[in-house]
C-alpha positions, 0 to 999 in steps of 0.5 A: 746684454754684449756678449762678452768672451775670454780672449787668450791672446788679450789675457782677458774678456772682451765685447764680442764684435764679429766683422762681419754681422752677416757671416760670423765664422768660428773655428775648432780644432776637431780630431784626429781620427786614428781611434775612439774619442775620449771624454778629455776629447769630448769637453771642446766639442760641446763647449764649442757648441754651447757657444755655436748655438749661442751666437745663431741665437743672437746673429741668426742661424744663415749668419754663423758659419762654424767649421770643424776640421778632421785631421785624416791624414797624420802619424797616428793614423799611419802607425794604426794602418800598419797594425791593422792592415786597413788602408789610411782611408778607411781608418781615417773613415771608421773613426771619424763616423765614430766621433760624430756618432758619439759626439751627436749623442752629446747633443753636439749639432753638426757644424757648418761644415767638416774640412779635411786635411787630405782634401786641401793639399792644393791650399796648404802647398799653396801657403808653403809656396807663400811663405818661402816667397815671403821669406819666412820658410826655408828648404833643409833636407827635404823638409820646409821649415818655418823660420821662428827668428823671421816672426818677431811676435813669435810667442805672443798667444802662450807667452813661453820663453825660448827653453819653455818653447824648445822643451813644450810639447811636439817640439821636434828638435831635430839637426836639419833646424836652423832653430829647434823652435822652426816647426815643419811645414812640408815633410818627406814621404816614407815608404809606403806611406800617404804622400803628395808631389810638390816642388820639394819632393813627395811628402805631405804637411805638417801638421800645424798647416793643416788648419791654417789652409783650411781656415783660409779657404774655408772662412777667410784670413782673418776669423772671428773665433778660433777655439779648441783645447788648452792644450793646443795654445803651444805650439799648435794655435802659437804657429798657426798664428805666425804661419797665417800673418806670415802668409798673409801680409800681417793680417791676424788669424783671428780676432778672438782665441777662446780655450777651455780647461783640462779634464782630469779623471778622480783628480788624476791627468788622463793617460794610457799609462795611469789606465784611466782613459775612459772612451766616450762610446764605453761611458754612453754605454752607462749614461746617457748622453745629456747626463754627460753633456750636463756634466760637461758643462757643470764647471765653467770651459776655463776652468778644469774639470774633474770627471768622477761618478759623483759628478755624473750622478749628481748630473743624472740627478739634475736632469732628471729634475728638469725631466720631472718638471717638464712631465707635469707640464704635459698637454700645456701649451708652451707659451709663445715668444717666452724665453729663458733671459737669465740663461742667455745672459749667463750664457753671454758672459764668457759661456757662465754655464754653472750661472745657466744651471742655477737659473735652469734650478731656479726655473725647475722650481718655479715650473713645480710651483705653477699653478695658472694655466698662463704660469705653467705655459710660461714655465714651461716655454722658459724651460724649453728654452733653457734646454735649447740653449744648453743642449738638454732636454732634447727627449720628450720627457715620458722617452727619458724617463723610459715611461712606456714599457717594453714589455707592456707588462710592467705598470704604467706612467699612471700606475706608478705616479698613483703609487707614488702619491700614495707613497707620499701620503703614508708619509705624511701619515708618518707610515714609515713603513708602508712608504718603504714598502711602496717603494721596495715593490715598485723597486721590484718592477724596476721603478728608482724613486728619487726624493728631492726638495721638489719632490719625487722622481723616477725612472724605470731601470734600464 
């Protein structure tokens, strides 16, 4: 099957064709890294990922060059230096071992590489040099500001009309603009604040150009995928977009746009003055990182996503399901060169990840159903796979379900399974209550006992 991806710019999917077989780039905005993430900041990074581990499926590992920056260097970041009295640096260094500290725990491989901001002034001085050249940038009070009116295709990725484009989002209007829709490419230092010498005086970038330098030095003009969150079309992805045409005689930033939906908390936007921001490093503190990545990808990366407790419990639901299948599996010998197709080719048709789940249920199903040795060899290599592809199922199965005691007081993997068959057969019995009582005791030693249609899972508490 092509793989096929949701263009924003074309409005709909396309076959993917990369320009280069050999070297496929993709980019994604990454953070700025002034405190925690939040869950919101957490849905690129692992739909992004999904889609990384998707194309080094098909073009090969060496051929996929992923890039996603760290913005080290922003007003956030300053504002949290005052308050804390830690250096710029060392905050832009605490968060950003954060991010990939929490971010890992999602099963989010580490991409291809990590620019920053700060280490590419050189290059975004560079751009700003072009576009005054090329007349497309102009000097006003110290500032150098891109000139919208010189860009005839300006607002051709978000389509907003003029009063959408002065009113959207970081739009500063301010009096040293020609036009309140020019967007700052070089602004003046304040006191005592991180600054770079340039012909136009100290100061540093804005913030849009951040990204276009560092994907041309990076990867190239012209990309194959440039992603990152909806949030971010206009104005950030609308002028990166003219900023690198313009500097580069025309030639596109990138081939394809991919964008994923909001997420929302219990139906509500998140915001700090509803006070439901919820910090991803808080939420692994209850749930464990896969549980929260399935949750992730439970609705498809362009639709919204609405982030209750029903839906992480629903996803705990599911993994452990697929745990459960893979710990009756254990001592086969995954059968070589078998793979999950349907997951793959959910996955090709614009990352379908709710059409990947159900074909991880339907492969659960038939891994329960097993019964030849070459059945649960192929069960569980498709499985295997499965996970590989979406990022789950990472743990040995008895890790997960946290099967070797502590203690090495509580009952064992066999003392518990032993019970609970016997469980099974006072049901079967129609002993009701001897199977409430199985249950109650193994409850007492910190075993959940979880009925499904394919069966009974457990896991011992943490």
């Amino acid at each position: 099957m092509t793989l096929k991806l949701h263009d924003t710019l074309a409005r709909k999917k396309r076959d993917f064709e990369p320009a280069d077989l050999e070297r496929v780039t993709l980019y994604v905005c990454g953070p700025t890294v002034y405190n925690n993430a939040h869950i919101g900041n957490a849905r690129p990074p692992v739909v992004f990922d999904t889609l990384f581990r998707l194309l080094r499926r098909i073009y090969g590992a060496d051929h996929v060059v992923y890039a996603r920056n760290i913005t080290d260097v922003d007003d956030k970041i300053i504002a949290a230096s005052e308050k804390t009295g830690k250096s710029c640096a060392e905050i832009a260094e605490i968060y950003t071992d954060i991010y990939r500290r929490d971010m890992r725990a999602l099963n989010v491989i580490d991409p291809s590489m990590e620019p920053t901001a700060t280490g590419h002034m050189p290059e975004m001085i560079g751009m700003i040099r072009q576009l005054k050249k090329s007349g497309f940038a102009y000097e006003s009070k110290k500032h150098v500001l891109f000139d919208i009116n010189k860009y005839e295709a300006y607002g051709k990725l978000s389509r907003r009309d003029r009063d959408a484009m002065v009113a959207g989002a970081r739009v500063e209007v301010a009096p040293y603009k020609r036009d309140p829709a020019d967007f700052v490419l070089w602004k003046p230092a304040k006191e005592g604040e991180p600054s770079w010498s340039s012909q136009w005086g100290d100061g540093r970038p804005g913030w849009h150009l951040e990204c276009s330098a560092m994907i041309e030095a990076n990867l190239g003009e012209t990309i194959d995928i440039h992603g990152g969150g909806a949030d971010l079309v206009f104005p950030h992805h609308e002028n990166e977009l003219a900023q690198s045409a313009c500097a580069h005689g025309g030639s596109p930033l990138a081939r394809y746009w991919m964008h994923n939906g909001f997420l929302n908390i219990e139906s509500e936007k998140m915001s700090k003055s509803l006070g439901n921001v919820m910090l991803v490093s808080d939420l692994l503190d209850e749930w464990p990182g896969e549980v929260m990545r399935w949750a992730l990808l439970s609705a498809h990366y362009r639709q919204p996503l609405d982030w209750t407790r029903d839906l992480l419990e629903q996803s705990r639901s599911s993994v452990d399901r697929a745990y459960q299948a893979l710990r009756k599996l254990e001592g086969v010998e995954p059968a070589a060169g078998v793979t999950a197709e349907g997951v793959t080719q959910a996955l090709e048709d614009d990352l379908n990840t709710p059409k990947a789940f159900a074909e991880v249920a339907r492969l659960i199903n038939a891994a329960n159903k097993a019964r030849t040795d070459a059945d649960k060899a192929e069960a569980k290599a498709r499985l295997i796979d499965a996970g590989d592809q979406l990022g789950i199922l990472q743990s040995a199965p008895e890790e997960w379900f946290k099967g070797a005691d502590d203690t090495g007081e509580g009952l064992s993997a066999e003392e518990i399974e032993a019970q609970i068959e016997a469980r099974k057969q006072a049901r079967a019995n129609r002993d009701f209550a001897e199977a409430d009582r199985i249950r109650d005791a193994l409850a007492d030693q910190g075993v959940v006992l979880e009925d499904g249609a394919d069966g009974t899972i457990w896991r011992r508490e943490a």
